[in-house]
Wavefront OBJ file of the C-alpha trace (Angstrom):
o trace
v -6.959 32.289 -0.766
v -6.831 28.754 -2.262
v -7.302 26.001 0.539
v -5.190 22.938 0.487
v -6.251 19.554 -0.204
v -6.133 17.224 2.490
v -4.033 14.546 1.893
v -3.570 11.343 2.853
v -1.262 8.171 2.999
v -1.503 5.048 4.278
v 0.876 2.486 4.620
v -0.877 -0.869 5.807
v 2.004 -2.660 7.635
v 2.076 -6.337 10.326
v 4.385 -6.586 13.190
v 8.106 -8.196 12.449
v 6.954 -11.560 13.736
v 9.327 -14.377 12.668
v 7.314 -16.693 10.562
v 4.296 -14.204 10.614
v 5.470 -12.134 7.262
v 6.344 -12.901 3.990
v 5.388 -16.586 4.042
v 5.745 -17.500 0.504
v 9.538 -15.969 0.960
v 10.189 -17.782 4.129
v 8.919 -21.054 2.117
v 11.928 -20.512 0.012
v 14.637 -18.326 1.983
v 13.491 -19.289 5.337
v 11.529 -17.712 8.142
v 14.868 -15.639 9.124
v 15.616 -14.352 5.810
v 11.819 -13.836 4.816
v 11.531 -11.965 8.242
v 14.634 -9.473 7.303
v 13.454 -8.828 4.172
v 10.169 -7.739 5.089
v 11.582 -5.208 7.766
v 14.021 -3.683 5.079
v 10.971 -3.446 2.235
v 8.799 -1.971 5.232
v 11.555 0.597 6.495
v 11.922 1.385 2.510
v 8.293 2.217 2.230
v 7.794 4.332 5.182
v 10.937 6.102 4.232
v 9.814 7.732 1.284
v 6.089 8.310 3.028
v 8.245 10.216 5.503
v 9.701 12.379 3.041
v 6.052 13.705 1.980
v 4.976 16.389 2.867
v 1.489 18.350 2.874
v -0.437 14.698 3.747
v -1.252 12.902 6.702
v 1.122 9.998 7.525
v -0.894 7.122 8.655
v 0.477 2.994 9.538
v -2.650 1.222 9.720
v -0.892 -2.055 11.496
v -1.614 -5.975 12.525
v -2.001 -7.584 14.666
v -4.006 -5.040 16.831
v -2.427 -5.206 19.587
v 0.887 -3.936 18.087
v 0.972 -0.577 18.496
v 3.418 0.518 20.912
v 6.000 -1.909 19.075
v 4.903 -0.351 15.400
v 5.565 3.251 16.883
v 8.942 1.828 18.792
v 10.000 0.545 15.093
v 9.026 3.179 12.711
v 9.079 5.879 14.430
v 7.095 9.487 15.003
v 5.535 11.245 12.480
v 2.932 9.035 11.672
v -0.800 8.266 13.394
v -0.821 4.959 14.434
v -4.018 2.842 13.454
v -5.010 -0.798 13.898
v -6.528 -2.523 11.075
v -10.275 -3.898 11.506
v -11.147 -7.419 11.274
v -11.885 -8.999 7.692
v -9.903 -10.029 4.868
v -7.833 -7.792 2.735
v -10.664 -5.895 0.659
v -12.780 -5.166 4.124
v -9.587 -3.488 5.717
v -8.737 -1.482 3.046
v -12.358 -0.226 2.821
v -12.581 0.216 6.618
v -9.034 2.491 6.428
v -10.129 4.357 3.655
v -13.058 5.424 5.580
v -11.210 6.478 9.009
v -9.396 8.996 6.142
v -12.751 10.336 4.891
v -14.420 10.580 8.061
v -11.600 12.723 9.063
v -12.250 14.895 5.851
v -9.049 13.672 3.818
v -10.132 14.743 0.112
v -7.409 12.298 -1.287
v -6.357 9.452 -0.372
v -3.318 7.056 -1.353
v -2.904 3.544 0.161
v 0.021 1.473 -0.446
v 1.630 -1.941 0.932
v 5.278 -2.543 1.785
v 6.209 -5.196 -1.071
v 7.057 -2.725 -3.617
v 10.630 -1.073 -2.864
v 10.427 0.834 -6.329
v 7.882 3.122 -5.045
v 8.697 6.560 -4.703
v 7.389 9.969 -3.457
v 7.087 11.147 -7.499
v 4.618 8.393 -7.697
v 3.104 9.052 -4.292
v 3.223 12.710 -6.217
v 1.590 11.489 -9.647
v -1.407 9.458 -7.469
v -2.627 12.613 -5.771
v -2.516 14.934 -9.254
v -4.180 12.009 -10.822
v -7.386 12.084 -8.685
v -7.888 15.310 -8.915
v -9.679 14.297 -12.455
v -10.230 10.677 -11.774
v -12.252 8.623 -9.251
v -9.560 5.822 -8.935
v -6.030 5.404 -9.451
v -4.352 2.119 -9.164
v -0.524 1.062 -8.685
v -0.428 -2.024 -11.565
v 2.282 -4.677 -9.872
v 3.566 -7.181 -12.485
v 2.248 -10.217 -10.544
v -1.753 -8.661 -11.634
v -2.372 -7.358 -8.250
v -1.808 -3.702 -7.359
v 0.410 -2.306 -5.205
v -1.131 0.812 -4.468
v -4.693 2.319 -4.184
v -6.038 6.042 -4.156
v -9.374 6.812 -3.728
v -11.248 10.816 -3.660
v -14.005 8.802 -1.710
v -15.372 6.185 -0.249
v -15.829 2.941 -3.039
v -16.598 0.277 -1.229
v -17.230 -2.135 -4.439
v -13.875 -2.258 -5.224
v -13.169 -4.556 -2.289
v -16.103 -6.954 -2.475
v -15.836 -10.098 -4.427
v -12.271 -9.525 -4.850
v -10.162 -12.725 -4.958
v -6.758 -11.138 -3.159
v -3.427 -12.129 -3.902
v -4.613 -13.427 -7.340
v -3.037 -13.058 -10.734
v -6.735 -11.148 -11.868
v -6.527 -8.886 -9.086
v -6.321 -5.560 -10.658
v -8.257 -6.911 -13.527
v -11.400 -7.516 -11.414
v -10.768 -4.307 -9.050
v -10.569 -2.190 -12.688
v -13.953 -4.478 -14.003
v -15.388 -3.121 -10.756
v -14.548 0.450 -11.224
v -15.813 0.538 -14.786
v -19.209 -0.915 -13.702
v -19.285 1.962 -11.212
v -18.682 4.199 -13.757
v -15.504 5.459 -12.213
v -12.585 6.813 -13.910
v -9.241 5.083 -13.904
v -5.472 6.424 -13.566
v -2.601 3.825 -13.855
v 0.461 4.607 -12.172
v 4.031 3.122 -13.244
v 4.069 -0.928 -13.217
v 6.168 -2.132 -10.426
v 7.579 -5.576 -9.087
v 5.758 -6.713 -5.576
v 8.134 -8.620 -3.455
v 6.349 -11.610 -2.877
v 8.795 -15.239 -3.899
v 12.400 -15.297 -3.570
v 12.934 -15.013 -7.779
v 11.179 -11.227 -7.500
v 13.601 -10.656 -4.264
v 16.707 -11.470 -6.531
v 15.147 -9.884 -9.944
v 14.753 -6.281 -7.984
v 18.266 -6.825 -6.500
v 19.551 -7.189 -9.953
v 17.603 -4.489 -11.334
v 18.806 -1.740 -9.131
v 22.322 -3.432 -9.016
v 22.275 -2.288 -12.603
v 20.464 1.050 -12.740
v 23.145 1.992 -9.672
l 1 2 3 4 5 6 7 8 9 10 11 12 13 14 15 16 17 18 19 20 21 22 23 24 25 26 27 28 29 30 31 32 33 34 35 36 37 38 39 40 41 42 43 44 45 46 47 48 49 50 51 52 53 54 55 56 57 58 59 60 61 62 63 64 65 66 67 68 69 70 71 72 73 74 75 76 77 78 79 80 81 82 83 84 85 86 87 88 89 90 91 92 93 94 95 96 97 98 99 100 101 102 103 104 105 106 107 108 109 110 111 112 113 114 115 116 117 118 119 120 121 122 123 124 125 126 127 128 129 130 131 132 133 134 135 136 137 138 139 140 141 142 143 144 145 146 147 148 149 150 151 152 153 154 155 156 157 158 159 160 161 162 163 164 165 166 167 168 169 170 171 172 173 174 175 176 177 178 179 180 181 182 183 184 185 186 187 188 189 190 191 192 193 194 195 196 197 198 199 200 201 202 203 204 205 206 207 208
């Protein structure tokens, strides 16, 4: 009998705070605006995590003391985790870990600022590390928008600048000093200023 893999997906989501998400929007479009916009892009994301199945469903939230309004928003079906302390790169190594001490064998981590994510890619991410040690979701702002790991790899989130045009650059300098193999899923906008907002709008406008 052939076992499964245990799979894995996190989503790493905050609380719909008004002027507490998407502050580079609300700089623009105004806390309001910025606020509904994150809440659609996060209800988008865990919307096609829902529609996975075979993998463990996982919001790893801030701030942590969120959690009853994170499960009140989004809903059953997925565990509920707070994020640790740190910056970015130390949370996303600490939630990786929680997976692999539970004895996920792959793991996918994603953000909610990429609406053009879908399950196929969710799909193509756990194939992909099957042969490789590392797959990355390139976003066309140089950061990624997805991670998925086979184990635990904690260089690739030290000495990370976050948010940064070089992002993915250094994270893929990182892996190849490792030695670890790469897979590069589809290129995707991240939803980060209000000219990406209205670019994806127009985009799927037109493919529609």
């Amino acid at each position: 009998m052939i076992k499964e893999l245990r799979r894995a997906v996190v989503i790493f989501a905050r609380a719909p705070d008004v002027g507490k998400v998407k502050t580079r929007l609300a700089s623009e479009l105004g806390e309001r605006e910025a606020l509904d916009i994150y809440v659609r892009l996060a209800e988008t994301t865990v919307g096609v995590v829902a529609s996975l199945s075979g993998c463990d469903r996982v919001i790893a939230y801030t701030p942590t003391d969120s959690d009853v309004r994170m499960r009140d928003w989004l809903g059953a079906g997925f565990t509920y985790e707070a994020q640790c302390d740190g910056d970015l790169g130390a949370r996303m190594a600490h939630a990786f870990d929680r997976r692999f001490e539970k004895n996920a064998e792959r793991v996918m981590l994603i953000g909610t600022d990429a609406p053009g994510i879908d399950s196929r890619i969710l799909e193509e991410g756990f194939v992909a590390l099957g042969h490789n040690d590392v797959v990355f979701g390139p976003a066309l702002d140089g950061g990624y928008y997805a991670i998925g790991l086979r184990s635990p790899q904690r260089i690739l989130f030290e000495n990370i600048s976050w948010s940064a045009k070089d992002t993915l650059f250094r994270s893929m300098v990182a892996a190849q000093r490792s030695g670890l193999s790469v897979h590069l899923l589809p290129q995707l906008t991240d939803i980060d200023t209000a000219q990406d907002w209205w670019r994806w709008l127009s985009t799927r406008d037109n493919s529609g």
